[in-house]
C-alpha positions as CSV (number, residue, x, y, z in Angstrom):
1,X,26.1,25.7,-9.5
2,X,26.4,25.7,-13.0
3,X,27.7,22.2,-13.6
4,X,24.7,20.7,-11.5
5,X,22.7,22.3,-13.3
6,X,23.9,21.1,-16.8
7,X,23.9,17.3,-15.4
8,X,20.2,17.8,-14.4
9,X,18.9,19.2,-17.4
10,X,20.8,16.3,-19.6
11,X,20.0,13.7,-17.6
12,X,16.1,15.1,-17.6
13,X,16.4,15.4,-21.4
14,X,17.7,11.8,-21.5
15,X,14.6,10.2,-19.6
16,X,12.0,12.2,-21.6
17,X,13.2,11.2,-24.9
18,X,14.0,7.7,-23.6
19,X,11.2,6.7,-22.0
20,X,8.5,6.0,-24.7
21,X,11.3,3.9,-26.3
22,X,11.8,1.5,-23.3
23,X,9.6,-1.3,-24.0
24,X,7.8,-3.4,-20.4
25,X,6.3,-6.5,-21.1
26,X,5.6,-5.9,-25.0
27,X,4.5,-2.1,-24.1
28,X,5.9,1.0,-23.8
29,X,7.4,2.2,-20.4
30,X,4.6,4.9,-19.8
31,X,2.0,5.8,-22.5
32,X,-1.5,6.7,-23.1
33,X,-3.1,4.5,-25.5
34,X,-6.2,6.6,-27.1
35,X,-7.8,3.5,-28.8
36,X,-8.1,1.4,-26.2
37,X,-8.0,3.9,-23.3
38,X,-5.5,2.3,-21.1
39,X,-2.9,3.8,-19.7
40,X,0.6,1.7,-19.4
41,X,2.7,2.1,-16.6
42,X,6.2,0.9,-16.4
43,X,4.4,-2.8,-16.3
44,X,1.5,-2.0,-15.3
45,X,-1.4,-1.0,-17.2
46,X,-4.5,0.9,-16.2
47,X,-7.7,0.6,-17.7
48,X,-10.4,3.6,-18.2
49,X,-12.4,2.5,-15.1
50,X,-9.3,2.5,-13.0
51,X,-8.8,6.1,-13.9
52,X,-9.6,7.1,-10.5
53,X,-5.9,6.2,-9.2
54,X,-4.3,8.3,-11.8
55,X,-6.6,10.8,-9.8
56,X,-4.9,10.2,-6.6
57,X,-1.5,10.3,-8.2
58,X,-2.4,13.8,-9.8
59,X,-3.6,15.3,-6.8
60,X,-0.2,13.7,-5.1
61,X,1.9,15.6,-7.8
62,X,-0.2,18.7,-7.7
63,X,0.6,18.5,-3.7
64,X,4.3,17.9,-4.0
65,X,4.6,20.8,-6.3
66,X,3.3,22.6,-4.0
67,X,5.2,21.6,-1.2
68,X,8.6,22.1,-2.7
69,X,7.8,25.3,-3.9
70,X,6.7,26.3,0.0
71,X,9.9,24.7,1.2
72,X,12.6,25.4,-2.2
73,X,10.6,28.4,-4.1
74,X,11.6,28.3,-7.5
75,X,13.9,25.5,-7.9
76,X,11.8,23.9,-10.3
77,X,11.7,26.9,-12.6
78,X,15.3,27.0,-12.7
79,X,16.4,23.8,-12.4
80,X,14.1,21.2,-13.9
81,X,11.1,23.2,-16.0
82,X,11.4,22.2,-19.8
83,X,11.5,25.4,-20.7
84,X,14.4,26.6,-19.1
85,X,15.9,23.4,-20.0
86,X,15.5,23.9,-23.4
87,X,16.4,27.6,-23.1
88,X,19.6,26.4,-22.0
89,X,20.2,24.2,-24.7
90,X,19.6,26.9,-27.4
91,X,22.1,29.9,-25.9
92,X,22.7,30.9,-28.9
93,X,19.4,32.1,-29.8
94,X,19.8,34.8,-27.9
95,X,22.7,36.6,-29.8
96,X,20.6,35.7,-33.3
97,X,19.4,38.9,-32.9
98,X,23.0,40.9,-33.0
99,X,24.6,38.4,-35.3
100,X,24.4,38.5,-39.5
101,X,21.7,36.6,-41.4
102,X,23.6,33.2,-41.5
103,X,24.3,33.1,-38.3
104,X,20.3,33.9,-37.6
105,X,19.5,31.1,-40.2
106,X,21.6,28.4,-38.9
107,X,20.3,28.9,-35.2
108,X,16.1,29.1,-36.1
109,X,16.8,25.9,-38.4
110,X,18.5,24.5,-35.6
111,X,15.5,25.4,-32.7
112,X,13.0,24.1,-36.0
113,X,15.0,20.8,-35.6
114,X,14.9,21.0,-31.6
115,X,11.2,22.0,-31.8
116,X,10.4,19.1,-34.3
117,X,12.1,16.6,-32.1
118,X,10.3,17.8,-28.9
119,X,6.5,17.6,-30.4
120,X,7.6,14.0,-31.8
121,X,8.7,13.1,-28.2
122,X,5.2,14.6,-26.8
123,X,3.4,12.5,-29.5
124,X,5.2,9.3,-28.6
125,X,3.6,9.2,-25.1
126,X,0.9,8.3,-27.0
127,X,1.7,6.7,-30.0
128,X,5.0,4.0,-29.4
129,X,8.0,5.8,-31.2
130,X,8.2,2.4,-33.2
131,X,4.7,2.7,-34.9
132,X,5.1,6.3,-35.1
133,X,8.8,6.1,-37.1
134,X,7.6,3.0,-38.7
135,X,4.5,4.9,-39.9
136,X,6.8,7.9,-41.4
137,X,8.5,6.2,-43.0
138,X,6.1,4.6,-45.2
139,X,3.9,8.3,-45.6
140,X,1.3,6.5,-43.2
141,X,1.4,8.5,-40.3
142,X,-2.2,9.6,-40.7
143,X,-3.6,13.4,-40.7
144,X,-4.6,13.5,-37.3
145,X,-0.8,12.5,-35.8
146,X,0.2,15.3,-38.9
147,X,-1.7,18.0,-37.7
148,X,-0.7,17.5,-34.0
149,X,2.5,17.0,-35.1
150,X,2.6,20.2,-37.7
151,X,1.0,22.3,-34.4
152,X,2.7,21.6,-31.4
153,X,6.1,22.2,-33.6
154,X,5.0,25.9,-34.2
155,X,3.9,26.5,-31.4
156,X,7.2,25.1,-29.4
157,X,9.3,27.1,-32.3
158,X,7.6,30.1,-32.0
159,X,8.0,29.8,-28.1
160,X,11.7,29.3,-27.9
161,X,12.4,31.2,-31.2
162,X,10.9,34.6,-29.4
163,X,9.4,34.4,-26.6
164,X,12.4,32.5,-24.4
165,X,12.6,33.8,-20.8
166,X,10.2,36.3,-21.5
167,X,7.8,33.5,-21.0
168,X,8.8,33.1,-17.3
169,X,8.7,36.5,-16.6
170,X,5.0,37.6,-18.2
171,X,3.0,34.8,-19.1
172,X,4.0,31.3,-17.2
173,X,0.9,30.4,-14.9
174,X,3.0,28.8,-12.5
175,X,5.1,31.9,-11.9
176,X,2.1,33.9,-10.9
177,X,0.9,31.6,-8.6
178,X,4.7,31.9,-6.9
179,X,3.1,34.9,-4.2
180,X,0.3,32.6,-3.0
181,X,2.4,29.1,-2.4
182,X,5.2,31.6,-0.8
183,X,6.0,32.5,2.7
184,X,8.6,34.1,5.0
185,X,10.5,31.3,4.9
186,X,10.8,30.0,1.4
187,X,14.2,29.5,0.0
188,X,14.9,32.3,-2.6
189,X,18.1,33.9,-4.0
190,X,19.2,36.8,-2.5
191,X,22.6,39.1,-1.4
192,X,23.6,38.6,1.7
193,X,22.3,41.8,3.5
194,X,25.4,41.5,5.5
195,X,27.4,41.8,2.9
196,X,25.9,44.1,0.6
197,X,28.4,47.0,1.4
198,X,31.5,44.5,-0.2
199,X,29.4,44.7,-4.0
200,X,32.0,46.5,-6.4
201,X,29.2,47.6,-8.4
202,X,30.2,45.7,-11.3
203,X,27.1,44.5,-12.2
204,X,28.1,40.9,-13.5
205,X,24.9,39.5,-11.7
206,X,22.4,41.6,-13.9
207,X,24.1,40.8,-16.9
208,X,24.3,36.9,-16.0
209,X,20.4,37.2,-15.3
210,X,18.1,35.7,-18.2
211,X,15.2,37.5,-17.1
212,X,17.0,40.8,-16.8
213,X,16.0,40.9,-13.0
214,X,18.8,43.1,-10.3
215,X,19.4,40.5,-7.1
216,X,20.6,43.7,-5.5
217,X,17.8,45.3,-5.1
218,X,15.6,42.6,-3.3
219,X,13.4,39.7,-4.4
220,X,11.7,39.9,-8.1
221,X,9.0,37.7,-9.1
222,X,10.9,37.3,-12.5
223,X,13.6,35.4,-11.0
224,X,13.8,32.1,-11.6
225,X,16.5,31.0,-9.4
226,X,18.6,29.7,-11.6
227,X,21.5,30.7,-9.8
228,X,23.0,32.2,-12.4
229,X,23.7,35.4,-11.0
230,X,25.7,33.4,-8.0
231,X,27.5,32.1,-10.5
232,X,28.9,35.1,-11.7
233,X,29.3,37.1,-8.5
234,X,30.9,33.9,-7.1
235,X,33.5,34.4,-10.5
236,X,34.3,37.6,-10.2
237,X,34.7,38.1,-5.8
238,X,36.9,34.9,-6.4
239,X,39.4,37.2,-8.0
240,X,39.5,39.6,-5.1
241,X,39.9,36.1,-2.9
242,X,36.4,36.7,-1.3
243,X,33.1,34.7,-1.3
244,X,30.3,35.7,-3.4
245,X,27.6,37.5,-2.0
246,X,24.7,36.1,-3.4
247,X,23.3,32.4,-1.8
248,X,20.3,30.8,-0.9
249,X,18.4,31.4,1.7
250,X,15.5,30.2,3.4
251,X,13.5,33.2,4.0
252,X,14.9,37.1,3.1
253,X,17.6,37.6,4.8
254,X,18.0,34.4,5.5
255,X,17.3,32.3,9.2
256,X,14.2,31.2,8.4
257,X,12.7,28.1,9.8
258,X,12.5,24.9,7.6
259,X,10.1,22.9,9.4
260,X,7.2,25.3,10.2
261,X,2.8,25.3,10.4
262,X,2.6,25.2,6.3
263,X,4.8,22.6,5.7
264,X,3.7,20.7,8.0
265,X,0.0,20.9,6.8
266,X,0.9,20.8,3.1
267,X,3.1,18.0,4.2
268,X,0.5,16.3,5.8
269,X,-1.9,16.4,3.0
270,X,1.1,15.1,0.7
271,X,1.6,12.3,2.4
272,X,-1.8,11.0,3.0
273,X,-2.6,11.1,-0.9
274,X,1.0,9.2,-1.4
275,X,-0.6,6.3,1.0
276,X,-3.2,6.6,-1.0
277,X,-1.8,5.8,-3.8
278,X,0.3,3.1,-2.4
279,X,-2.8,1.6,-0.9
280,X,-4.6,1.5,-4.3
281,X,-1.9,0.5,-6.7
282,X,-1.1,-2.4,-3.8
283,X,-4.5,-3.2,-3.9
284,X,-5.3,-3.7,-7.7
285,X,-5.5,-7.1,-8.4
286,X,-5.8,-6.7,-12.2
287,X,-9.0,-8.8,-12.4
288,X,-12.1,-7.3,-12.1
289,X,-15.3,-9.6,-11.3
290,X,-19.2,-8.7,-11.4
291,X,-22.1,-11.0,-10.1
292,X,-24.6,-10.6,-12.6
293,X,-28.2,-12.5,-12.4
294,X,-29.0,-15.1,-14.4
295,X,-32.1,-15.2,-16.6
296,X,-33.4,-18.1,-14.4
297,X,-35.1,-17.2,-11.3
298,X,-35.0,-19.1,-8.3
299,X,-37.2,-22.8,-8.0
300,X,-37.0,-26.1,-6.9
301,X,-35.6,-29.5,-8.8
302,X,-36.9,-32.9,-9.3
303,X,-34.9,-33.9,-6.7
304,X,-36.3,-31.6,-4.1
305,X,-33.7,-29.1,-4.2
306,X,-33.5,-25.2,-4.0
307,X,-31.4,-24.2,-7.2
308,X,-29.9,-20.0,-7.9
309,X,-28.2,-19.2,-10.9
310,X,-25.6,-16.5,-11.5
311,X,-23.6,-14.9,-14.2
312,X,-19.7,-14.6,-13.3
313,X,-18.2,-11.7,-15.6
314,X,-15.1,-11.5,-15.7
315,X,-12.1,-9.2,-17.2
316,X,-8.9,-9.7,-17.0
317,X,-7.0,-6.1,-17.0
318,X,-3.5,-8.5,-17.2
319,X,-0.9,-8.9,-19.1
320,X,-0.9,-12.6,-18.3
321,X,-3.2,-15.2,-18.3
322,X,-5.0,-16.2,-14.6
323,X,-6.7,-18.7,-13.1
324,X,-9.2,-18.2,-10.8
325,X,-11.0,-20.7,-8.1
326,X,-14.7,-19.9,-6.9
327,X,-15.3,-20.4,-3.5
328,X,-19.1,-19.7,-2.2
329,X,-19.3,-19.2,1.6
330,X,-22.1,-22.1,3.1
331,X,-25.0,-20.6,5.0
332,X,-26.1,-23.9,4.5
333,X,-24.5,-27.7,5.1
334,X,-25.8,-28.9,1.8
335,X,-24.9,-26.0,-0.4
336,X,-23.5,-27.3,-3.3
337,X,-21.8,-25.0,-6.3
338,X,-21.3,-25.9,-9.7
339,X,-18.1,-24.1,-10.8
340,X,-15.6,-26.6,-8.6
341,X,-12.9,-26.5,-11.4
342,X,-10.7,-23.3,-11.9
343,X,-11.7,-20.6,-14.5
344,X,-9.3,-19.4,-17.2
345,X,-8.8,-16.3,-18.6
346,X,-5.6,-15.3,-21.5
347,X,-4.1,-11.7,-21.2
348,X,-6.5,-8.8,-21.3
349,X,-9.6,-11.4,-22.1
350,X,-13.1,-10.4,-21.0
351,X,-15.8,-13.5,-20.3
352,X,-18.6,-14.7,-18.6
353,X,-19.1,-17.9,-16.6
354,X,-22.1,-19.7,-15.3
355,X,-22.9,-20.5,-11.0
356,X,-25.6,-22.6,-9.9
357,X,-25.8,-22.7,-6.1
358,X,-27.9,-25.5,-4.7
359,X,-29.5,-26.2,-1.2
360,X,-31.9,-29.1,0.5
361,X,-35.6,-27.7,0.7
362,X,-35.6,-25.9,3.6
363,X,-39.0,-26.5,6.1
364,X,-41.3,-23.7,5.7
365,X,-41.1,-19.9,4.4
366,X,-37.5,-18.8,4.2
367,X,-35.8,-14.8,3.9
368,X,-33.1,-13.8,1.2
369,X,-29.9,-14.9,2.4
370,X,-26.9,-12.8,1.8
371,X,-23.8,-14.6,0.1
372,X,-20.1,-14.0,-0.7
373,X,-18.2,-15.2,-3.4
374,X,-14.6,-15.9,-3.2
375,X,-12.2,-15.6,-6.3
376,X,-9.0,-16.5,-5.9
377,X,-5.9,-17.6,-8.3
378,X,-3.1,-19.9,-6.7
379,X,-0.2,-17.4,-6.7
380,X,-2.5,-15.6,-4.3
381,X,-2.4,-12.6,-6.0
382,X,-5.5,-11.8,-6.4
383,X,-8.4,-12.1,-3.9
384,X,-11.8,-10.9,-5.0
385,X,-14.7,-10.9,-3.0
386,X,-18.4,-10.0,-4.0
387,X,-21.7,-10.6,-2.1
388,X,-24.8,-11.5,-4.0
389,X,-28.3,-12.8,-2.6
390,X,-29.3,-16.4,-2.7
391,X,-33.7,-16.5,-3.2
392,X,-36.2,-19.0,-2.2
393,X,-39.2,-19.5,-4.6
394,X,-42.5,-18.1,-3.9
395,X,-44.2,-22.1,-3.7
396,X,-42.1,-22.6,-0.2
């Protein structure tokens, strides 16, 4: 298992440092921008009022977490957590402690490298790498980016400098939490029960364990499933042309159903929040339009006409520039509206329009009649629609 392991934990190592550096239509791939709270989303971006999807798509994750730790227990402890993946990229660390004092110097300068890398790459999801190495190298980094900068490298140092798997074992919120997300059927590591009479007692399993934990004797909550204790009874049982006695298994002692009540309820939850999601991001137009009213109320013309007048606001959350037509609903055969000619708006520009809406003079006393307003560009898409009231004046 070993070899999987390593190509997972490089290949997560690539994306994390990589993606702030991927640039999508002038912007970074995924970032937070704090000054202008908008979030930017390979393409995309997401404004502070739209915040409510990000929401959706944090409950979603919070629910797949979940789900796969029902279903694959602690797989992602061992297999995809930053901390073990950084763990595992620092083995030496853990024989500083046996080793003379070069040898202890070389490897904490090395994790103060490792650590100073890591809080850069956790800074550049919201500051683009380019403005933040730009900014260093002229001394203009500011003291704010410095002190999260100077913090989150101690802390990360001190972390994988002593703490290590010790972290997984005693203090890692997620790991306590394992008992109540468990069941009878959730994938652990164990010995085959079977089997358990073939151990040679040669303990290669305990000493392979980074949390110190003994397969043999049953499930530990300090196991990580990392499979390295497979690993090494696999090694050794090979040499006595036998199959190692440690797997997965779905459930202690293995025969447990996959597809049970919990994960199809957790299951069920998951994927209504993915549609969700998919609904909403689908339905984002990028635009967003408000009928505002205008500082003229409602009276009659000259020419005997009933005349409304409205405010179109309008913000476009775009990267692009859009063009928008108004189309009014009639209630009435002689409405007539004065915005005919399409309204243009650059990338990410906010502005207001005028709409005067005009009828013939109805006969005698007339109610508020309800309106909709169309917006729509040519590529079709965006489609906005918004209802606003049309008034008569008091002298009909």
């Amino acid at each position: 298992m070993r070899p999987f392991r390593w190509i997972t934990e490089i290949l997560q190592a690539v994306v994390i440092l990589g993606i702030p550096f991927i640039r999508i239509n002038g912007e970074s791939a995924f970032r937070f921008d704090i000054p202008t709270l908008r979030l930017h989303v390979f393409g995309g971006t997401l404004w502070m009022h739209e915040f409510f999807i990000v929401l959706v798509a944090t409950i979603f994750i919070t629910l797949l977490v979940v789900f796969v730790t029902l279903v694959f227990g602690r797989v992602w402890c061992g297999w995809f957590c930053p901390q073990t993946v950084l763990i595992d990229f620092t083995p030496f660390m853990d024989k500083a402690a046996k080793k003379g004092f070069a040898y202890q110097a070389a490897s904490y300068s090395v994790v103060f490298i490792i650590s100073l890398t890591v809080s850069a790459s956790l800074i550049w999801y919201f500051i683009s790498p380019y403005e933040f190495i730009a900014d260093l190298i002229k001394n203009d980094l500011g003291a704010t980016t410095w002190g999260f900068w100077i913090v989150m490298t101690i802390v990360i140092f001190l972390n994988y400098a002593l703490l290590r798997h010790k972290w997984c074992a005693t203090v890692c919120p997620y790991a306590k939490l394992q008992s109540v997300m468990f069941d009878k059927s959730t994938m652990v590591i164990e010995m085959d029960p079977k089997r358990a009479q073939e151990c040679i007692e040669c303990k290669s399993c305990v000493r392979a364990c980074p949390t110190g934990v003994d397969i043999r004797n049953g499930l530990d909550a300090a196991c990580i499933n990392c499979a390295a204790c497979m690993d090494a009874c696999a090694h050794v049982m090979e040499k006595l042309k036998k199959k190692g006695l440690i797997r997965y298994a779905f459930g202690a002692g293995g025969g447990g159903p996959l597809l049970r009540q919990n994960v199809y309820i957790v299951g069920g939850f998951l994927l209504a929040f993915f549609i969700l999601y998919i609904h909403l991001t689908i339905a984002r137009t990028g635009v967003d339009a408000v009928v505002l009213p205008h500082n003229m109320e409602a009276r009659l013309t000259k020419d005997g006409r009933v005349i409304n007048a409205y405010v179109l606001s309008l913000r476009n959350m775009r990267s692009t520039p859009v063009d928008l037509t108004v189309r009014v609903e009639k209630f009435d055969e002689s409405m007539v509206q004065s915005q005919n000619e399409p309204l243009h708006l650059d990338a990410e520009q906010r502005d207001r329009f005028p709409l005067f809406i005009r009828i013939n003079k109805p006969s005698g006393p007339q109610k508020t009649k309800h309106i909709k307003i169309h917006l729509d560009d040519a590529a079709r898409q965006v489609h906005l629609e918004k209802e606003a009231n049309f008034n008569f004046p008091d002298e009909l």
